[in-house]
C-alpha positions in Angstrom: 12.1 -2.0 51.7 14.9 -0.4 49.7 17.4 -1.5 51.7 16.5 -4.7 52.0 16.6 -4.9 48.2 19.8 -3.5 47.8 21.7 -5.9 50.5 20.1 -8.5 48.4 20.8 -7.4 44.5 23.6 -7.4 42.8 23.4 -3.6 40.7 25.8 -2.6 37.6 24.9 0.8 36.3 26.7 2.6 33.7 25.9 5.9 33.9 26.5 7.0 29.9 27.0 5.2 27.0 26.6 7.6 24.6 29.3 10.6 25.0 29.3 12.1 21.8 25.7 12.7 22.7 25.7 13.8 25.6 29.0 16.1 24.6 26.3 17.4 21.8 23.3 18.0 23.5 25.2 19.5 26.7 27.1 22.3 24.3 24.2 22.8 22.1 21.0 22.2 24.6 18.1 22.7 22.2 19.3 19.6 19.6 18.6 16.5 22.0 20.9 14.7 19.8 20.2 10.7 20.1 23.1 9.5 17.7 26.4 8.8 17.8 29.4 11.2 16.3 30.6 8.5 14.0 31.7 10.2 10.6 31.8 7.0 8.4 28.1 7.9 6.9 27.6 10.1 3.6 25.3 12.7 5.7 25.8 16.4 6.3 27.4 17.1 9.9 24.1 17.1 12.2 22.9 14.3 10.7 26.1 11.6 10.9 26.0 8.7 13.4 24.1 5.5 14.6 21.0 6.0 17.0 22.8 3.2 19.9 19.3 2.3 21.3 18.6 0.9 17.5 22.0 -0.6 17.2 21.2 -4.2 19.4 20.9 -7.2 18.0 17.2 -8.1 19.1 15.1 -7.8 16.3 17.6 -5.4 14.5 15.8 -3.5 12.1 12.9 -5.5 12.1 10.3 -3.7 14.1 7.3 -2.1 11.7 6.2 1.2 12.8 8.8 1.2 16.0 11.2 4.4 14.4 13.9 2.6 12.9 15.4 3.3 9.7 18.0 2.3 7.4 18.6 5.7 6.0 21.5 6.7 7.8 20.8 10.1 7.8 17.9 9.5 9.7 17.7 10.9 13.2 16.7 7.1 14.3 19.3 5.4 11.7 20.1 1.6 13.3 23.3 1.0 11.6 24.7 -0.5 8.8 24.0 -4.0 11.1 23.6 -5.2 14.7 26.8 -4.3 16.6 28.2 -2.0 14.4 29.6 0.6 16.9 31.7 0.5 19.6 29.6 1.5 22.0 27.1 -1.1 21.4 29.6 -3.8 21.2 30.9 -2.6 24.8 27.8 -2.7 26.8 26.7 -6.6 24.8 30.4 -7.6 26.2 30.0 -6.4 29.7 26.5 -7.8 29.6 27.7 -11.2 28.6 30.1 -11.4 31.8 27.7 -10.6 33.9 24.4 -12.8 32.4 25.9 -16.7 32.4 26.0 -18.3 28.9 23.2 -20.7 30.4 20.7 -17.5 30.8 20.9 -16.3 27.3 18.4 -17.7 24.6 20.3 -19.3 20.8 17.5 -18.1 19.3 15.8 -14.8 21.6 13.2 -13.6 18.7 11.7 -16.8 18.6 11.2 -17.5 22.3 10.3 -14.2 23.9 7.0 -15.2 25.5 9.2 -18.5 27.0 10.1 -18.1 30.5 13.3 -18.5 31.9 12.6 -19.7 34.9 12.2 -18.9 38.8 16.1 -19.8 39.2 17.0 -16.8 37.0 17.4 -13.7 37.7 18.6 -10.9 36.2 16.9 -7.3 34.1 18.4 -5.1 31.8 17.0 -1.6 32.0 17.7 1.6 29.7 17.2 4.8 31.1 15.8 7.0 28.3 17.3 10.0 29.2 15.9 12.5 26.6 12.8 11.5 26.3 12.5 10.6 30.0 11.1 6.9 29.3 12.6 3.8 31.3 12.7 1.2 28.9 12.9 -2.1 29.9 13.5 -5.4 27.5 10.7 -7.3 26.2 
């Protein structure tokens, strides 16, 4: 059961990673803005900032038909490259302390159908908030 479960796992959970958007979306309901508030972009004011969930380094801006873009006025704009924003960087760090060296892949893209192994254990899991998807890694 649940409890069980819990007494067993280790759980981190950080509740918000994205302020300025939830700041946004909470003063002005009807936008569901996705993006960061960060000005450095030559876009008008409601179209500035980085779309965080496209801002990881796992097949950055690779992913053909899966609503990326490089047009950084573009509601699903990735950054100008993987890490770029603070945010990003900050949950990568934290998941690096948690996630031993040993249990990360040199090379992820090219050995995602590779298991780990039964030692291993560990998810990473995004609550999609606005669109109310849970998205979980690969």
């Amino acid at each position: 059961d649940i409890t069980w479960i819990l007494q067993q796992t280790e759980v981190h959970i950080i509740f918000n990673v994205n302020p300025d958007s939830r700041y946004i979306t909470e003063t002005y309901p009807k936008t569901f803005w996705r993006k960061n508030q960060n000005p450095d972009r030559n876009c008008d004011a409601d179209e500035i900032g980085v779309d965080l969930n496209r801002n990881y380094d796992f097949i950055w801006g690779e992913l053909k038909g899966a609503n990326t873009s490089g047009d950084e006025c573009d509601n699903t704009y990735h950054g100008r490259n993987p890490f770029s924003e603070p945010e990003t960087n900050t949950v990568a760090d934290y998941a690096k302390q948690l996630f031993p060296a040993e249990q990360r892949r040199d090379d992820p893209e090219g050995s995602m159908d590779v298991a780990f192994g039964d030692d291993v254990m560990g998810i990473f899991v995004d609550v999609h908030a606005p669109g109310g998807y849970i998205i979980y890694p690969w």
